[in-house]
N, C-alpha and C positions, 0 to 999 in steps of 0.2 A: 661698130664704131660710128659710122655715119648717120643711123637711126638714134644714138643715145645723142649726139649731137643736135640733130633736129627737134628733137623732144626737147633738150636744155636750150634751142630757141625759141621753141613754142610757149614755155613755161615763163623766160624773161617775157616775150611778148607779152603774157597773159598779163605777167608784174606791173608792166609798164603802162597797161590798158586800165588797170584796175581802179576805182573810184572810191573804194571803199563803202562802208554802211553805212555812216552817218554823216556823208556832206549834202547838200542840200545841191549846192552849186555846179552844174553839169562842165563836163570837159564842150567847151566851147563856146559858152555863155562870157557876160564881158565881166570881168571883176569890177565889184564897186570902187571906184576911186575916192580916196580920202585923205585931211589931212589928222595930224595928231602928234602930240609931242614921245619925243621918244631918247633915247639914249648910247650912247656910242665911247666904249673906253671910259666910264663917268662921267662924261659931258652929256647932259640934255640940248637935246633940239629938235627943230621940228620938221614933221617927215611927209613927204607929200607922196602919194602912190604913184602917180604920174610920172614925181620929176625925175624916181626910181628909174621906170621902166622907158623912160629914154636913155640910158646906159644900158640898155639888153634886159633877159627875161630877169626874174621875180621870185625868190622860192619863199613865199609868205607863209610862216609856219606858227600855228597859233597852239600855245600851251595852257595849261590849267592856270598852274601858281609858282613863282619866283620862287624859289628856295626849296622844293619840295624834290624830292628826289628823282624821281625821274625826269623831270624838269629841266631839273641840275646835270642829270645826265646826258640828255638828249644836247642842252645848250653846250657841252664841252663837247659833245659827239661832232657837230655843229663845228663848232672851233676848229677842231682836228683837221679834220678836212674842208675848209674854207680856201684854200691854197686851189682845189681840184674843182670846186663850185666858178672861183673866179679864172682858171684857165678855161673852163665851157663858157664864161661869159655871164655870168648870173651873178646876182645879188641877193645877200641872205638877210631875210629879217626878221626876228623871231616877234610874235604878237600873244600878249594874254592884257587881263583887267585889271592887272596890279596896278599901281600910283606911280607914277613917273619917277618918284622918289625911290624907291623898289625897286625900279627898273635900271637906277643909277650904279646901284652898287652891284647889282646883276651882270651886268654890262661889262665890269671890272673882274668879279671873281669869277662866274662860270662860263661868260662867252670870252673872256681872256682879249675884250677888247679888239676882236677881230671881226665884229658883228655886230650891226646893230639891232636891238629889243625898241619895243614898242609898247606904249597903253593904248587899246581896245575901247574906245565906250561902246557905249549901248546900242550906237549907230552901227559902229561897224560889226560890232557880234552877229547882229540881226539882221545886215548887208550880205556878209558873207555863214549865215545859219550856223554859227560853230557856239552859239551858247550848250552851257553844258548844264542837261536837263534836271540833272540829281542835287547839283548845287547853284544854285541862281548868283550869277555876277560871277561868275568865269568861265574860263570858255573851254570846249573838249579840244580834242591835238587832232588838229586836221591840218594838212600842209596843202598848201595851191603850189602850182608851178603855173605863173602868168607868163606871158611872152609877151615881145614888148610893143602888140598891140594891143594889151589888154584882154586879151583873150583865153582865159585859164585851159592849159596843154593838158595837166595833171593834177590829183587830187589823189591823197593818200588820207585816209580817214582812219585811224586808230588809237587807241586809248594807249595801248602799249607802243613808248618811243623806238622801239630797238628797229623799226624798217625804216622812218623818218629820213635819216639821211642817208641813207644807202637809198630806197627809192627816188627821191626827189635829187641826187646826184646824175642816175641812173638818166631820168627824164631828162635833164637838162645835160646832160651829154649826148643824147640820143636828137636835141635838137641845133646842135654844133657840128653833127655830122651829118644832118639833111642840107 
């Protein structure tokens, strides 16, 4: 019992360490600060990186495309559990290339208004390397977990949403209890 216990914390460990394949941006480098307009409940406004992570860390989670199904799914995954994100102290904001516009009605039906979405330019795709190489002008699903010096804690890099928020919950609980 005490050995399969050890193993299932070695394993989380492993989780929580992991950076994935395709982020560029190393756990401990600063994340790019930026501004850019974005959306909340269907109201657009505009989002500053910074003024974020003066209310605590950051789970900046960048997607393909609005509407698209795993998208859709990962932002109501997202939703769900927004309640256990803001008892560790973090703030969620999901980021892809769509039009502000896009992002409005997003914001309402699949983040259920509990989270705010964002537009990505060209700056930030290529700030933070998460352009997605197969289709040009949007970006692949790679989540940061920033802390709120600026210092990205965690990186989960995968095409497929279904660890998204279970990993980057995982990280930012793990730094409410250091």
């Amino acid at each position: 019992m005490l050995k399969s216990a050890k193993i299932a914390l070695g394993l989380a460990a492993a989780a929580l360490g992991s950076t994935g394949a395709m982020a560029a941006l190393a756990i401990g480098a600063k994340a790019p600060d930026f501004t850019t307009r974005g959306a909340l409940a269907g109201k657009p406004f505009t989002l500053t990186l910074s003024h974020q992570l003066k209310r605590g860390p950051v789970v900046l989670y960048f997607f393909p495309k609005a509407f698209t199904p795993g998208c859709s799914a990962e932002a109501r995954e997202f939703a769900t559990h927004i309640e256990d994100f803001k008892k560790a102290g973090a703030t969620v904001i999901g980021m892809s290339a769509d039009p502000v516009d896009d992002l409005v009605a997003f914001s309402t039906k699949e983040c259920a208004g509990k989270f705010a979405v964002a537009s990505a330019g060209p700056g930030i795709i290529s700030g933070y390397d998460v352009a997605l190489k197969m289709r040009p002008g949007m970006t692949d699903r790679t989540s940061y977990v920033i802390a709120p010096n600026g210092r990205i804690v965690f990186v989960h890099s995968e095409m497929n949403y279904a660890d998204h928020v279970k990993s980057t919950l995982a990280a930012v609980q793990s730094m409410k209890a250091d």
